[in-house]
LOLOLUM-485527 format. One record per residue (C-alpha): x, y, z; residue in one letter. Coordinates in nm, 4 decimals, always signed. Example, Ala and Ser with C-alpha at 12.3 -4.5 7.8 and 13.67 -1.06 7.14 Angstrom:
      east     north        up  type
   +1.2300   -0.4500   +0.7800     A
   +1.3670   -0.1060   +0.7140     S
This chain:
      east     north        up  type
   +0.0000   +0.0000   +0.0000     X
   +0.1112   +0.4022   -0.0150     X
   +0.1691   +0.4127   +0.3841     X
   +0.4084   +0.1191   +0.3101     X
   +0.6831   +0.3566   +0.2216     X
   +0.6535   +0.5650   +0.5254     X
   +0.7310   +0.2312   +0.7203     X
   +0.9802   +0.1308   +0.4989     X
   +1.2173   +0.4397   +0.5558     X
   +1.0365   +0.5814   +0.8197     X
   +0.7508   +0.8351   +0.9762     X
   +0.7648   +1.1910   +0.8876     X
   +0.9035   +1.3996   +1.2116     X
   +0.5792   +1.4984   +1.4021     X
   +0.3882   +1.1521   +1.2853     X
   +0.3689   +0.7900   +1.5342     X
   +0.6724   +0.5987   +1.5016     X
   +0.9156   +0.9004   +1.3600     X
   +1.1535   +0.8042   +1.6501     X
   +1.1406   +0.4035   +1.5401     X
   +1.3160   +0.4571   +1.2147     X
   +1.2274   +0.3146   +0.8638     X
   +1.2230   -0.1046   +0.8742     X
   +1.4054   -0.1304   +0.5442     X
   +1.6416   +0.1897   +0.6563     X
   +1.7360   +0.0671   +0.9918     X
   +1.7694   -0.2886   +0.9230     X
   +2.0111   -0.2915   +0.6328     X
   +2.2109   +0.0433   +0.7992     X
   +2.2257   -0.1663   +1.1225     X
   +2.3333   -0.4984   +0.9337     X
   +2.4612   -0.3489   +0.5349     X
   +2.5613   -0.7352   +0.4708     X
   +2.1984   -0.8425   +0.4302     X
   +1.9723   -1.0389   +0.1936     X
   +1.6239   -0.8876   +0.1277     X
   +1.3407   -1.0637   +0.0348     X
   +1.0618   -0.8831   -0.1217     X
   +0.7214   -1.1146   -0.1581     X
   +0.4964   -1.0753   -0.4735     X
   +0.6623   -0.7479   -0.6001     X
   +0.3805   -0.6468   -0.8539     X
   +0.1184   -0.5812   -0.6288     X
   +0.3434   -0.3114   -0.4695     X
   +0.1948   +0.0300   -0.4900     X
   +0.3961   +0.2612   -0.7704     X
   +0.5361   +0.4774   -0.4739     X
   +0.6790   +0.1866   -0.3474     X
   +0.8421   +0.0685   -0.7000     X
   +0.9541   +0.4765   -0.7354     X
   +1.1285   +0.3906   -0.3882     X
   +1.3199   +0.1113   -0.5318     X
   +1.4233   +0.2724   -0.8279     X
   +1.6436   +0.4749   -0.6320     X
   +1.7722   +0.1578   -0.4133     X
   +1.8512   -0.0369   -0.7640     X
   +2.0085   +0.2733   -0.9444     X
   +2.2063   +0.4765   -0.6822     X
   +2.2418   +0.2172   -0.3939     X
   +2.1332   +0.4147   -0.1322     X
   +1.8181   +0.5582   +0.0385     X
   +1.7569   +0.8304   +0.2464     X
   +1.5876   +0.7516   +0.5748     X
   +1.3369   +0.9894   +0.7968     X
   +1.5936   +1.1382   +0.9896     X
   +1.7729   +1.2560   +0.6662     X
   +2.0593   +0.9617   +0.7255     X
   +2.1750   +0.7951   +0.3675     X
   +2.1761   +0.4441   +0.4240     X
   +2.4067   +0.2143   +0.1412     X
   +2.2553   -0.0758   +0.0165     X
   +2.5571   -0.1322   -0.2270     X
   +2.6265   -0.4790   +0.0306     X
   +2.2722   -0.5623   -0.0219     X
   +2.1657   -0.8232   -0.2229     X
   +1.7505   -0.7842   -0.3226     X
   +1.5415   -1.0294   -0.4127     X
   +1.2117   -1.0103   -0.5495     X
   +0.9595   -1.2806   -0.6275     X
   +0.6695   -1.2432   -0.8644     X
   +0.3421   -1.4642   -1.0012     X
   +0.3556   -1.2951   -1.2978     X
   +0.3621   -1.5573   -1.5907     X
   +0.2163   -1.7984   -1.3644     X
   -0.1236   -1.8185   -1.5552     X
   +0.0659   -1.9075   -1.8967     X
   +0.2723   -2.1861   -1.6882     X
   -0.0889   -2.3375   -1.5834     X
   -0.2301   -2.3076   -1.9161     X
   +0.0602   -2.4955   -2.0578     X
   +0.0459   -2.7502   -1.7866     X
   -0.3591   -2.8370   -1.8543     X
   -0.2094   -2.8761   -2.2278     X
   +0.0528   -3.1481   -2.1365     X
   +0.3439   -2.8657   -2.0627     X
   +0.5940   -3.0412   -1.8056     X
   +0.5267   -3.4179   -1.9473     X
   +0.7700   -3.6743   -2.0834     X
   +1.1092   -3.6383   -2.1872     X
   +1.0942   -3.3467   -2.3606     X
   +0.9712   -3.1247   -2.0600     X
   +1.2800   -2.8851   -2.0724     X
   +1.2299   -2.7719   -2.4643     X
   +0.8699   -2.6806   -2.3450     X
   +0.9693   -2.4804   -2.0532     X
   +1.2106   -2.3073   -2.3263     X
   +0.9490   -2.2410   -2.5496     X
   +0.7471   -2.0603   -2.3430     X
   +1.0207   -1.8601   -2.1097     X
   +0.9512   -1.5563   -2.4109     X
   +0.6218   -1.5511   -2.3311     X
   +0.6619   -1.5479   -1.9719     X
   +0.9449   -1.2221   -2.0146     X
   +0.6431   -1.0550   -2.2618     X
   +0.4322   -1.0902   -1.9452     X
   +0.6876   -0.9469   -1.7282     X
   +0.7484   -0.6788   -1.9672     X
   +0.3589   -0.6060   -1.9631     X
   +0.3150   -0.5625   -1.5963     X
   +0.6561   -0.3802   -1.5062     X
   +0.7923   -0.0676   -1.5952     X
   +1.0745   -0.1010   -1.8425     X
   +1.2816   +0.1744   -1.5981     X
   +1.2809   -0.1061   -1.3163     X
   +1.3383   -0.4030   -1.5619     X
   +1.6335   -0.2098   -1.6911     X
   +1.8165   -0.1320   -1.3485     X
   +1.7588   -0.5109   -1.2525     X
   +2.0957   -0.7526   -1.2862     X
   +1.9277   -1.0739   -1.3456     X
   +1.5579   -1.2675   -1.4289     X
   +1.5507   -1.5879   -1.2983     X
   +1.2342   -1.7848   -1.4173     X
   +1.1876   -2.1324   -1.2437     X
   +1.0278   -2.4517   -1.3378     X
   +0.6989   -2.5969   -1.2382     X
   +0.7788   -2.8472   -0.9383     X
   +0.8192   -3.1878   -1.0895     X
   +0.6979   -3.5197   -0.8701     X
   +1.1125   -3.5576   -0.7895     X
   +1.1108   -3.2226   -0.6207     X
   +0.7898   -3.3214   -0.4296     X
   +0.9645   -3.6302   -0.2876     X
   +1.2250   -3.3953   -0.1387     X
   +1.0044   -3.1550   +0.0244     X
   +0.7761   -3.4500   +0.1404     X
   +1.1002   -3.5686   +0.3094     X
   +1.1201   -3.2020   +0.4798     X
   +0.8284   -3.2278   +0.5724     X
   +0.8164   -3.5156   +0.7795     X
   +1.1584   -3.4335   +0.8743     X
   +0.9791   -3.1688   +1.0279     X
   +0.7191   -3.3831   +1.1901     X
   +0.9773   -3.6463   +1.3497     X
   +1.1256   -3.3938   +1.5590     X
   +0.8064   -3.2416   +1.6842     X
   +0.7208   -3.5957   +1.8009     X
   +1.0598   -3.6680   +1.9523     X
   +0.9506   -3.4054   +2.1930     X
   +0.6240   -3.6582   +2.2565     X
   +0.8570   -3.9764   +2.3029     X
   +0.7632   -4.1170   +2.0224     X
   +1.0080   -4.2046   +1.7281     X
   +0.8600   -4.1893   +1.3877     X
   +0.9662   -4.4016   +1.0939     X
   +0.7956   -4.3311   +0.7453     X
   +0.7601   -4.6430   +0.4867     X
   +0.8530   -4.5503   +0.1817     X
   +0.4934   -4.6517   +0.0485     X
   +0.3611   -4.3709   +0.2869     X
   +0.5792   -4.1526   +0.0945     X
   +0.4861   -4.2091   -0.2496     X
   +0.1350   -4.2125   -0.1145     X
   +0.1479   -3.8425   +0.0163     X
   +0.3510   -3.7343   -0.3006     X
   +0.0103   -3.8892   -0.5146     X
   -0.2382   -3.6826   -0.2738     X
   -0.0274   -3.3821   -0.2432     X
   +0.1268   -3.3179   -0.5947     X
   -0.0749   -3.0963   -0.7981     X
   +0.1377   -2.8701   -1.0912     X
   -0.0595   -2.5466   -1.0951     X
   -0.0533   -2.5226   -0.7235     X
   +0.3245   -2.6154   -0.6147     X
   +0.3717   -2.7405   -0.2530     X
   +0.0814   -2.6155   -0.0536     X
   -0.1239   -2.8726   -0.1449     X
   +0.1607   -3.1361   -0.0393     X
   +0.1721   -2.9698   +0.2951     X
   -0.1864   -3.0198   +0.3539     X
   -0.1866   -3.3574   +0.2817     X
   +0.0771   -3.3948   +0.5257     X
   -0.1760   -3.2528   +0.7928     X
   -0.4245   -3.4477   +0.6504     X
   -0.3304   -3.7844   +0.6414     X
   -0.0543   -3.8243   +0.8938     X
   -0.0578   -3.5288   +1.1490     X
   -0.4142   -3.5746   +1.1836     X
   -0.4570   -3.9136   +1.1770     X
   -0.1670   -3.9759   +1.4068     X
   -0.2814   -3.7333   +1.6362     X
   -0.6156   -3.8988   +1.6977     X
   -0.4495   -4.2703   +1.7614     X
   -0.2132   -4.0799   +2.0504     X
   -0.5266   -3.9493   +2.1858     X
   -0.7214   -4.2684   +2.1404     X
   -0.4298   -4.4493   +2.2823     X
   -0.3921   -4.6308   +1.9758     X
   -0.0125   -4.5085   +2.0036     X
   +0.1743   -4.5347   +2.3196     X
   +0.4615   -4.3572   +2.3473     X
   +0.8175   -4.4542   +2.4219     X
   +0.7731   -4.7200   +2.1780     X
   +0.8756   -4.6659   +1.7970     X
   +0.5803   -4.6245   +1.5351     X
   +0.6102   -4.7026   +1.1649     X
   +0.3704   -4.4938   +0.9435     X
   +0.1837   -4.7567   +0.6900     X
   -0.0119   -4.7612   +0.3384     X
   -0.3541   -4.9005   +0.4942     X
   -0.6214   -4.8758   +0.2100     X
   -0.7630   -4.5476   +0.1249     X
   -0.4940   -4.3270   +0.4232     X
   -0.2014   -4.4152   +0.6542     X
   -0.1840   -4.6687   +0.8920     X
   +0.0056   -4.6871   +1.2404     X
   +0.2670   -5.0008   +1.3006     X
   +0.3812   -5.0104   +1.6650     X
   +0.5440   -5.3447   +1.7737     X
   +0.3843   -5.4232   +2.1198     X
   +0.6201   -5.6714   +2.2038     X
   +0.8850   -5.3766   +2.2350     X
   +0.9903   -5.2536   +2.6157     X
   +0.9299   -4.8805   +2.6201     X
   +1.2276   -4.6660   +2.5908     X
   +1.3658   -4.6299   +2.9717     X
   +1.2636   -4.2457   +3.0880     X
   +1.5153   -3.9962   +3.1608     X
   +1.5859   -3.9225   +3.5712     X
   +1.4682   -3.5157   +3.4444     X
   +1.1086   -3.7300   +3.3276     X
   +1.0886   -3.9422   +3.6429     X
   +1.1682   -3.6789   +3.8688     X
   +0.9321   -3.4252   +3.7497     X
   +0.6445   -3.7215   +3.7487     X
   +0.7434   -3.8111   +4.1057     X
């Protein structure tokens, strides 16, 4: 929005938050070796993009209290959806399929930088070093953020006492419910919640899962399944865990 620049270098003296500073300002003239990530850079407001202009060509900005700050140790990234329509309408058509899934992505990286040409100013395009245009995720990449994922999950439930061990069926069977190309990873992510965190979750509470013993996640049917050998002795508690239950 407008107001954004005024918190990005700062309040005008006699205006709430003059004596905070800017949050772009004071951050990179408190720490000049910095990486800054800007989110979805074409729905900034033009008074914004003017602001930049001056970051990109001169390397410095002026703050609120009339202090030049140099981003010339800065490195600034920004991210953009723009382009992402024509990437979906070449998926629906078969884009991203078979062997010869790089020559498509080729093909159509012009009419992704007419796009970007369309919706930015050819001012900001031209003080920009470099357009980096990346690939639809593929079902390879979703087996390595499904393995972050429940990387992720394992350690919260270490904190539970219980140690979690994915088959690698129960992998390929959250890569099939999660992958979707027009959407990326989200939809991975909630079929991580879906089928294991919440399913798990209910068999702790249903004491379907004990802890201290180790639990192998399962293909079973239509979901996931919980393996937990019975026959195992529970892990022996720490003196911390015994004294605090005593």
């Amino acid at each position: 929005e407008k107001f954004s620049v005024s918190r990005l270098i700062g309040s005008p003296p006699g205006y709430v938050g003059y004596e905070e500073g800017g949050q772009l300002t004071e951050a990179v003239r408190r720490k000049p070796y910095s990486v800054v990530l800007l989110d979805e850079i074409e729905k900034a407001h033009p008074d914004v993009v003017q602001l930049l202009l001056q970051v990109l060509e001169e390397g410095r900005l002026t703050d609120s209290f009339g202090r030049t700050v140099d981003f010339r140790n800065t490195i600034l990234i920004m991210t953009s959806n723009v382009g992402a329509e024509v990437l979906q309408r070449n998926t629906s058509m078969g884009f991203g399929v078979g062997m010869n899934a790089e020559d498509d992505f080729l093909k159509i990286k012009d009419k992704i930088l007419d796009e970007t040409k369309r919706t930015f100013k050819p001012e900001f395009l031209n003080r920009i070093n470099e357009l980096v245009i990346f690939q639809p995720l593929s079902k390879d990449d979703m087996k390595l953020i499904v393995e972050l994922e429940l990387t992720k999950v394992q350690k919260r439930l270490l904190d539970q006492d219980i140690e979690l061990t994915i088959s690698n069926g129960a992998k390929e069977f959250l890569v099939e419910k999660g992958y979707d190309e027009k959407y990326g990873a989200r939809p991975l992510r909630r079929a991580v919640e879906r089928y294991l965190e919440d399913s798990l979750a209910e068999a702790i509470l249903g004491s379907t899962v004990k802890r201290g013993m180790p639990v192998e996640v399962i293909v079973d049917g239509e979901g996931l399944g919980f393996k937990q050998d019975k026959l195992a002795s529970p892990k022996p508690k720490k003196k911390e865990e015994a004294s605090k239950e005593a």
